[in-house]
Structures are given as C-alpha cells and as structure tokens.
C-alpha positions in Angstrom: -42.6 55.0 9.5 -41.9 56.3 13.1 -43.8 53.4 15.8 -47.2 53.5 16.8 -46.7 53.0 20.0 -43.8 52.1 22.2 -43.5 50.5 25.4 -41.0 51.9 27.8 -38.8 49.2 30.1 -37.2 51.1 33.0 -38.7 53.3 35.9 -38.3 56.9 37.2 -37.4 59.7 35.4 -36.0 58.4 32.4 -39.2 56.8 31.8 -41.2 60.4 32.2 -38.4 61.8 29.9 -39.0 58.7 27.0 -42.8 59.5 27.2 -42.2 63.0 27.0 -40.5 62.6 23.5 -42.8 60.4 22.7 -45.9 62.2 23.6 -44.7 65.5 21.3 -44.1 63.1 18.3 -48.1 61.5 18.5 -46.9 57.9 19.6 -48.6 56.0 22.2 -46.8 54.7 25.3 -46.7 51.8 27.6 -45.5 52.2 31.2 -44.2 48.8 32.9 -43.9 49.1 37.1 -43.2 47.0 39.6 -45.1 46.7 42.6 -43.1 49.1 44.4 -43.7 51.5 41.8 -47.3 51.8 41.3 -47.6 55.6 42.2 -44.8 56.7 40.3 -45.4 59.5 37.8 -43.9 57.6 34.5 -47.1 54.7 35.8 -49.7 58.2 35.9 -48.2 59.7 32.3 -48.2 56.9 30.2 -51.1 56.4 28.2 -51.4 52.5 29.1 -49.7 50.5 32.5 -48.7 47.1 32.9 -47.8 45.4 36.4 -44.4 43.3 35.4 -43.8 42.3 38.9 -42.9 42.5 42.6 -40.3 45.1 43.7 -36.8 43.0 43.0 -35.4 44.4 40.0 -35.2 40.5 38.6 -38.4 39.8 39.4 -40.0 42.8 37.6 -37.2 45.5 35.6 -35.0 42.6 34.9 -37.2 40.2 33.8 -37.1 39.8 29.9 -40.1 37.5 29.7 -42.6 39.6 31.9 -41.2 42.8 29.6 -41.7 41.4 26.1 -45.0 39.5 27.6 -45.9 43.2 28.5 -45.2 44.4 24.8 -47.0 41.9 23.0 -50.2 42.6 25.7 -50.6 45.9 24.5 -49.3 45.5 20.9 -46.4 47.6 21.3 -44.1 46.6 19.2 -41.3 49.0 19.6 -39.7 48.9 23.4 -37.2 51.7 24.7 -34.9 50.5 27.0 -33.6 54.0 29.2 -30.8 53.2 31.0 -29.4 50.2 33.7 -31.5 47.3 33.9 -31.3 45.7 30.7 -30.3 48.3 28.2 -27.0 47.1 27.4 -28.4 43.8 27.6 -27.6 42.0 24.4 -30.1 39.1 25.3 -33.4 41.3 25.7 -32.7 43.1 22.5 -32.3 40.0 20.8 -35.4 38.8 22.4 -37.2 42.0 21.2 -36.1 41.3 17.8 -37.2 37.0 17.9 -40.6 38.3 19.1 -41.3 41.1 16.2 -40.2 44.1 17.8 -38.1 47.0 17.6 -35.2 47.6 20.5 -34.6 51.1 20.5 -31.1 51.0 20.9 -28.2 49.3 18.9 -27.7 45.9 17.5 -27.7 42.9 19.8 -24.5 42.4 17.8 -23.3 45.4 18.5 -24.4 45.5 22.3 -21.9 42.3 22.3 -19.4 44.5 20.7 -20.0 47.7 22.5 -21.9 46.9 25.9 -19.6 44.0 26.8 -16.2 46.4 28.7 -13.6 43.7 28.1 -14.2 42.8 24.3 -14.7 46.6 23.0 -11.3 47.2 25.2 -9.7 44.2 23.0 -11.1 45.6 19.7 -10.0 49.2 20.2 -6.1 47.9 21.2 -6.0 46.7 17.5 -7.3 49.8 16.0 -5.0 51.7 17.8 -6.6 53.7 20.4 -5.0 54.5 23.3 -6.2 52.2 26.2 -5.6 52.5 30.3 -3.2 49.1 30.3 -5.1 46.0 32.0 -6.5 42.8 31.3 -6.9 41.7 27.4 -10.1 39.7 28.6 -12.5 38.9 31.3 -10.8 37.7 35.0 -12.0 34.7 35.7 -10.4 34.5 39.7 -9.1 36.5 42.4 -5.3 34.5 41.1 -5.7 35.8 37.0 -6.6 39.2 38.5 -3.4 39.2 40.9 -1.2 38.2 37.9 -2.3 41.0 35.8 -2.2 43.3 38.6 1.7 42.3 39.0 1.7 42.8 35.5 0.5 46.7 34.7 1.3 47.4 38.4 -0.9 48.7 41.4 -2.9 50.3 42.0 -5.6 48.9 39.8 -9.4 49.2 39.3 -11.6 46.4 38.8 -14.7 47.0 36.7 -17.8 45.5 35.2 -17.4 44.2 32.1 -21.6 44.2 31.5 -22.7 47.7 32.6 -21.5 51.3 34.2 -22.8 53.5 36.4 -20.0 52.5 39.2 -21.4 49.1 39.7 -18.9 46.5 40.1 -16.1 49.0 40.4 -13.7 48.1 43.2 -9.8 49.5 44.1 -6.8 47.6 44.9 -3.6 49.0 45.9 -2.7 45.7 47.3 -2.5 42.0 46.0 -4.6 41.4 49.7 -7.2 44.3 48.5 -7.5 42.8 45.0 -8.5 39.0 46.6 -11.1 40.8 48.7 -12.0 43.9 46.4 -13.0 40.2 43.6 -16.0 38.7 44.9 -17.5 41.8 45.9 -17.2 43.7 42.3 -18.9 40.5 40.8 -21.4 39.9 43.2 -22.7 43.3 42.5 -22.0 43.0 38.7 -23.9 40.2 38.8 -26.8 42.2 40.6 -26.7 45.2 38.9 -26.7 43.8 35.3 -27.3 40.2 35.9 -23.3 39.5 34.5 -20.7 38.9 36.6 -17.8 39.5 34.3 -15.3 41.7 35.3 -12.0 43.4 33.9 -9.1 44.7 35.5 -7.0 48.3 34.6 -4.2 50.5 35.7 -5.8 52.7 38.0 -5.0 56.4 36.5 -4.5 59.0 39.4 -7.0 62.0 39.1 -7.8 62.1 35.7 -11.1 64.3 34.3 -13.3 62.0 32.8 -14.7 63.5 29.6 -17.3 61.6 27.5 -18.5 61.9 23.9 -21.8 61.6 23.2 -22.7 59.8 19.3 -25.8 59.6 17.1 -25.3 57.1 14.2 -28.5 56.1 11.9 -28.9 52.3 10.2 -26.8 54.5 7.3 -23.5 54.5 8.0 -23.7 58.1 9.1 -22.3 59.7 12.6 -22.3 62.6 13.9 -20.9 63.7 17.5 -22.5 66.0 20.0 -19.9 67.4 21.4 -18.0 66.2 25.3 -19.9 66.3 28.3 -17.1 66.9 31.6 -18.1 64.0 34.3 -15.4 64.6 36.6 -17.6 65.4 40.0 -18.2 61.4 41.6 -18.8 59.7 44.7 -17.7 56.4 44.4 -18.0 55.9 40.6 -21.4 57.8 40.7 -21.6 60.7 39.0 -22.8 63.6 40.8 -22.5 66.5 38.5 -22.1 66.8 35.2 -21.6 70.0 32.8 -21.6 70.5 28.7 -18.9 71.8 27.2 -16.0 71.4 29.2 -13.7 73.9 30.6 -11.1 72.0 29.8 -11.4 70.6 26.2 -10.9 73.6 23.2 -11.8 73.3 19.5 -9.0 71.2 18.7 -9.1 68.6 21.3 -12.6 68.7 20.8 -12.4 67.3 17.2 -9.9 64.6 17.7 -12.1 62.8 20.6 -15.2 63.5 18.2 -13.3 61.9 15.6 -12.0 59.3 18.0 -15.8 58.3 19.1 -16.9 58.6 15.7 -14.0 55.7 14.8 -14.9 53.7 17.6 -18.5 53.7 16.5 -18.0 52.5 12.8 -15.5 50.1 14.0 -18.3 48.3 15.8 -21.0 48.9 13.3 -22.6 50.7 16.1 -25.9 52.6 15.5 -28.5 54.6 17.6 -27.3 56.7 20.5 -23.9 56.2 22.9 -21.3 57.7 24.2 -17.2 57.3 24.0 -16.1 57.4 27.5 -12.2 58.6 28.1 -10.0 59.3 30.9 -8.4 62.5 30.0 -4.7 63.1 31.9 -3.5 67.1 32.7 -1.4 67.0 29.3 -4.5 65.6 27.7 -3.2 62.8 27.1 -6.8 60.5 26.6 -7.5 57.0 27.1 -11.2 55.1 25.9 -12.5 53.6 28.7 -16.1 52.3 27.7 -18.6 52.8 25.1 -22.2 53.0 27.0 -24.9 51.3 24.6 -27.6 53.5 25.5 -29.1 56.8 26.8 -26.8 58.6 29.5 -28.2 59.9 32.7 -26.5 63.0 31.8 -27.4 63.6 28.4 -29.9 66.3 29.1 -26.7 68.9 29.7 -25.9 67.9 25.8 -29.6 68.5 24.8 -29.1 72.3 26.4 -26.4 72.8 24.1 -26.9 71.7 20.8 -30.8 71.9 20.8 -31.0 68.1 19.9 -33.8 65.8 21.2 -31.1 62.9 21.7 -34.4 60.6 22.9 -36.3 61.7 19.5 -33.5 61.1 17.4 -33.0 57.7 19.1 -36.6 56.6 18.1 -36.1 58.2 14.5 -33.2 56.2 13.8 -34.6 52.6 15.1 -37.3 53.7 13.0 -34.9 53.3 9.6 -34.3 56.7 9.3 -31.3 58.8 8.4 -29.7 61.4 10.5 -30.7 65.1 9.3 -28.3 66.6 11.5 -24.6 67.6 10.0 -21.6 67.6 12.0 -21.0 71.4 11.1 -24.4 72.0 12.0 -23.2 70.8 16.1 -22.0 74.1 17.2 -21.8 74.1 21.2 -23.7 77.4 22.2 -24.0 78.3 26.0 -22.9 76.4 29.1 -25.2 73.4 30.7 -25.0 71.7 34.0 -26.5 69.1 35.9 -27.0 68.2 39.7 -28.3 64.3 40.2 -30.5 64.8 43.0 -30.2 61.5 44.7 -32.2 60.5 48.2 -28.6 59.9 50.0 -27.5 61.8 53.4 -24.2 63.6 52.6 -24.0 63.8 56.1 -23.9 60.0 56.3 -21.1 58.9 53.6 -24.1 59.3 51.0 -25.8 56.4 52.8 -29.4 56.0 50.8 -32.2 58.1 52.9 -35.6 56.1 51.6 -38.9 57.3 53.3 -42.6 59.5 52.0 -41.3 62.6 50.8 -43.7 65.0 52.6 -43.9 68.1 50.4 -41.7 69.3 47.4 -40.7 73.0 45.9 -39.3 73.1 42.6 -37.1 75.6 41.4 -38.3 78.1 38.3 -37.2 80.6 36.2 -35.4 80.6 32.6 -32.5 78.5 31.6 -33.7 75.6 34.3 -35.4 72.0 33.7 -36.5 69.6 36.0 -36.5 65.7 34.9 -38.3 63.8 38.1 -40.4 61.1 38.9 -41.5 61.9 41.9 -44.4 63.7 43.7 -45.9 65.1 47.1 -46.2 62.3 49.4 -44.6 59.6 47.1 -42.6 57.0 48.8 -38.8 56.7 48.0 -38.4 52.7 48.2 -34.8 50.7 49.0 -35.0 49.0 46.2 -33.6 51.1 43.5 -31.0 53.4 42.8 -31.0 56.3 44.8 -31.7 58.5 42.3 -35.3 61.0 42.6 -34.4 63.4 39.7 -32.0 66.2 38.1 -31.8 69.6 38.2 -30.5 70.8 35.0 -29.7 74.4 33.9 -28.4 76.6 30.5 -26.9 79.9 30.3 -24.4 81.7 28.0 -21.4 80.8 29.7 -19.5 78.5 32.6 -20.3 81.3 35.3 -23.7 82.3 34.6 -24.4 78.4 34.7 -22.8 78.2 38.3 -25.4 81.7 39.4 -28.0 80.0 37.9 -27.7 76.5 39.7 -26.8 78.3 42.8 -30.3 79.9 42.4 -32.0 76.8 41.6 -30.5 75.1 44.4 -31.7 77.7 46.8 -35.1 77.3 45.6 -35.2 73.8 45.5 -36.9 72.1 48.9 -37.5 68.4 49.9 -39.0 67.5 52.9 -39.5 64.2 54.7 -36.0 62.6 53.0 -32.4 63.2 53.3 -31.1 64.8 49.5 -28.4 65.9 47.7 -29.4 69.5 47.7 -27.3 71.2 50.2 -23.8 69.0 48.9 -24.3 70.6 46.1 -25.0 74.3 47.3 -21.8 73.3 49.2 -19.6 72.4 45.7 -20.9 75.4 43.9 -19.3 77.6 46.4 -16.2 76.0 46.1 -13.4 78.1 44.9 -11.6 75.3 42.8 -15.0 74.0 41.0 -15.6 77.6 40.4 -12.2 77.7 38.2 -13.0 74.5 36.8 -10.2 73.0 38.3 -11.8 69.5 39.1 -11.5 65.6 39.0 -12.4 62.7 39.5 -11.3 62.6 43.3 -12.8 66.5 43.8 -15.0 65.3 46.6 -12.8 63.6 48.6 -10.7 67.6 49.5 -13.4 69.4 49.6 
C-alpha cells in the first residue's frame, strides 16, 4: 500500500519536486520550514505546514527531533528526505524507523554502508573495484593525513566522509597545505552534515566525472538508468550537468551499469542512488562515492528514460517491486541541466542574497523549470545558494545546447546576482560545444 501521506524534510525545490510526485499519485503532503522560509513555494504547495525552527540549519533542517515531532503532529508517517541535510543521515532514518515511520530512502544499515565515504571505499577495495588510492579509513589529525599523503603522493584531496555536494573538500599539494587545508574540511563537514569525518585520496588530474544513477526495490532487484556526465564544477559544485554522455558508448556504458549495480548488492542497498566515478581519457574509472539519496541532477536522467526516479523512490519504500527492466532503459534524446544558483560570477561565485524583484521564465517544448522561488521572494544567507534549475530535452547533444542557449536568453532575474549569463557564456564555448570538458573546464575558460 503506497503512504497516505508523507511529510517532506528539506526546503526549496526539491521539496516542490517531492510534492509534485506526490500530488500526481493522490498522497497528502507535509511541508516543514524554517523561519527563514515561511514564503517559500514548497511552504504554499503542500497541503499541510509545520514551523521546525529558526533559520540555522541545526536548529530547524537538521534537527531530527523537531522533524520526527513534525511527522507524528500531522500523522505522517512516511518522511522523504530530498537531498543534504540529513538524507544520508543514518541516525534520522533510524529514528524514523524507532518512531513508526517509513524513511524514504535506504536502510539506516545501509546509509552506514553507503553514505559513510571512507567505509564504502574499504568495502569496494575487497570486492575489487578500482579505487583512487588514499586512506583505508577516516583521518583522525592533520599528522595521519600527512603520512598517507607521503604515502599515495601529492597532490591529494581531502573529502567528507558524511556527505557530497563539495562540502568538506579541500586540496593539498603540499604537506604545509594539507595541515591548513584539515581543520577547515572538517569544520565544514561538520556544518554541512553535522560529521566531521574526513578521508584523504590521490588527487586525479582532470578527470570527467561520470555518475550512475540506480533504482533497487526491497527485492533484490536493480536496474541502472543510465550515466549522467558532471564534469562542469566550481569548486566541487556542480554547475552543469547533461544525460547521456558524449563520452561513454554502449559498451562502457554497460560495464559502469554493471559496476553500480555490484556496488549496490554488495551493500544490500535499496531505493534510489547513484555510483559516482572518476573516469580518466583512456577510460580508465575509479568509484568515488555512492550518494544515498536523490541527486540534484537527476532530473536530466528523468528526460531520458521517462522515469519518475521520485515516484519510483516512494513505490519501493512502499514494499514494492521494480516494474522497470533493464532492457527496457534505452537512453533516447540528449538532456541538460544549468543550476541556477544566486552567486556573482563576476565575484568568484561569491553568494548574491537579496528580494528578487521580478522573474521571467523561459518556455517552449523540451524545457522544465524546478524552482522554489517567486516575485519578490527573499533569497536568505543561510542556505545553499541554489534558487532552481533550468533543465532541457532534445533529440541529440546539439539541439540540447540550441535549446538551452534559448532558454537562457529568455530566462530574467532581477534584484539578485545569478548564474544566468556564466552559463550563456559556457554554451558558447567552442570546447564544451565538442564535448571536450572536465572537471577543471571553468578554470580556462
């Protein structure tokens, strides 16, 4: 039996996107917001509201207690967790299941598994994927990370071990930058995802970084959607992101499908996530995270394959089996995505908060909008900078680049510094136009 109703814990426009889904499949929805949220429009869609704190993320998004207390207020007793805050969080999907409900993701189990960077890395090594060398295990001081710097060799790349998105993520080319590049990378672990844990690898120079997106129901069966190409970043932020991928053919394609799918059943992993992989010019691949939850980006997959992945996530924590076949996943057209993020390009991508004063959206076939935001709504500092994504389909690479170029064109915010013209910029560019990208693409263009 698919939920009555389920209560949404996250903001912005994956929460607009999770009632979307829900609203088309007759359940009931819950919006949670904190103070600084009130007039978003996940708070106005929902069919009920509940106030879960000031504006701090721990004092409202990242506070389990006020969440499930939320739940159990309006007898929700399924809760979706979008993405950041606490969906990779193995204690608040354990504390959905101790109070009765349903975490729409995977296992608490396998969040440890999965979610937790260092201990999926260990896991894989004996399976026998191929792994960017690095630390077996958390570093637990600034001296462990030096010694297995000396060990694998600089430059190196510290990471998160309890969430993505860039957080945490520091460089180190020298034993001095490594000291320094420490504290910082768990201080904002530890504020992003409320874990301070971090790992250390071999920093891989200008690699495309290729994801795999997964479905797996309670039934031990997988399927993979397919590679979405996440080369285009600003500092570990992705920036745009495009399904397939100009690179990968048929054949590569099935060995990192197969690859994700092995990762998955090796961690008993169910629900939605996505195989992440450095992929080399000889593609020559290396796993570098499996993210427990919905992507940002997965609407570019969506375009492709014609799959609801936020449906299918609520079908399969409802106990039921997948109904999709893996011969059935045949990639047809060409999607991309442009994060539009409040951030002056101008200014090092420096966050541009302020009341955005008037909006234009772009139109037309082959282009969706996913956005929380509204004339005269007030773009906070509290939160990631990011105010929605411009998403288009066509039947192939170039008529995807026309389309977005058109979008972009169309697309006007006033009152805020955006993303918009950056990317009317990169779509002009000769090399992106080729396809011939990675992961350092901004920093020539």
């Amino acid at each position: 039996m698919v939920f009555k109703r389920i209560l949404i814990a996250n903001r912005g426009e994956i929460a607009v996107r999770i009632i979307r889904a829900c609203k088309e499949m007759g359940i009931g929805t819950v919006a949670v917001y904190s103070d600084a949220d009130k007039d978003s429009l996940h708070v106005r869609y929902a069919d009920d509201a509940v106030n879960i704190g000031p504006a701090l993320s721990y004092k409202s998004y990242l506070n389990i207690d006020n969440i499930v207390g939320a739940a159990k207020k309006t007898k929700a007793f399924a809760i979706h967790p979008g993405y950041g805050f606490l969906s990779e969080n193995a204690s608040f999907a354990q504390a959905c299941q101790d109070n009765g409900m349903t975490f729409i993701g995977p296992s608490a189990q396998s969040i440890e598994k999965a979610g937790n960077k260092s201990s999926a890395r260990q896991a894989l090594i004996e399976l026998g994927i191929p792994v960017i060398p690095g630390s077996d295990d958390i570093i637990l001081s600034s001296d462990m990370a030096c010694k297995v710097a000396d060990r694998v060799g600089f430059p190196v790349i510290l990471k998160a071990s309890g969430g993505g998105g860039g957080r945490g993520m520091r460089i180190a080319a020298t034993r001095e930058e490594l000291i320094e590049a420490f504290s910082i990378a768990s201080g904002e672990a530890k504020a992003a995802f409320g874990n301070p844990d971090i790992y250390l690898e071999k920093y891989i120079d200008k690699p495309r970084h290729i994801e795999i997106q997964i479905l797996g129901d309670m039934h031990g069966n997988y399927i993979h959607l397919a590679e979405r190409e996440c080369s285009i970043q600003m500092r570990y932020q992705k920036l745009i992101e495009e399904a397939p991928s100009s690179f990968v053919d048929d054949e590569f394609r099935a060995t990192l499908g197969e690859t994700a799918i092995k990762i998955a059943r090796s961690m008993e992993y169910f629900n939605a996530g996505t195989m992440e992989f450095l992929v080399d010019k000889d593609k020559n691949f290396y796993f570098m995270e499996v993210n427990a939850r919905i992507q940002v980006e997965h609407p570019v997959t969506e375009l492709i394959t014609g799959i609801d992945i936020v449906q299918q996530q609520i079908l399969i924590a409802a106990g039921q089996k997948l109904e999709i076949r893996q011969d059935e996943i045949i990639p047809n057209g060409w999607s991309m995505e442009c994060r539009i993020n409040a951030s002056d390009p101008e200014d090092n991508f420096m966050p541009s908060p302020g009341e955005i004063e008037s909006i234009l959206f772009p139109g037309g076939p082959g282009i969706r909008i996913d956005t929380h935001i509204h004339d005269k709504y007030m773009v906070g500092p509290f939160y990631d900078s990011l105010i929605g994504k411009l998403i288009v389909w066509a039947q192939d690479r170039p008529s995807a680049i026309k389309r977005m170029k058109k979008a972009l064109d169309e697309f006007q915010i006033k009152g805020i510094q955006t993303t918009i013209p950056f990317f009317r910029k990169v779509f002009e560019n000769k090399a992106f136009i080729k396809g011939d990208i990675d992961t350092h693409f901004i920093e020539h263009i």
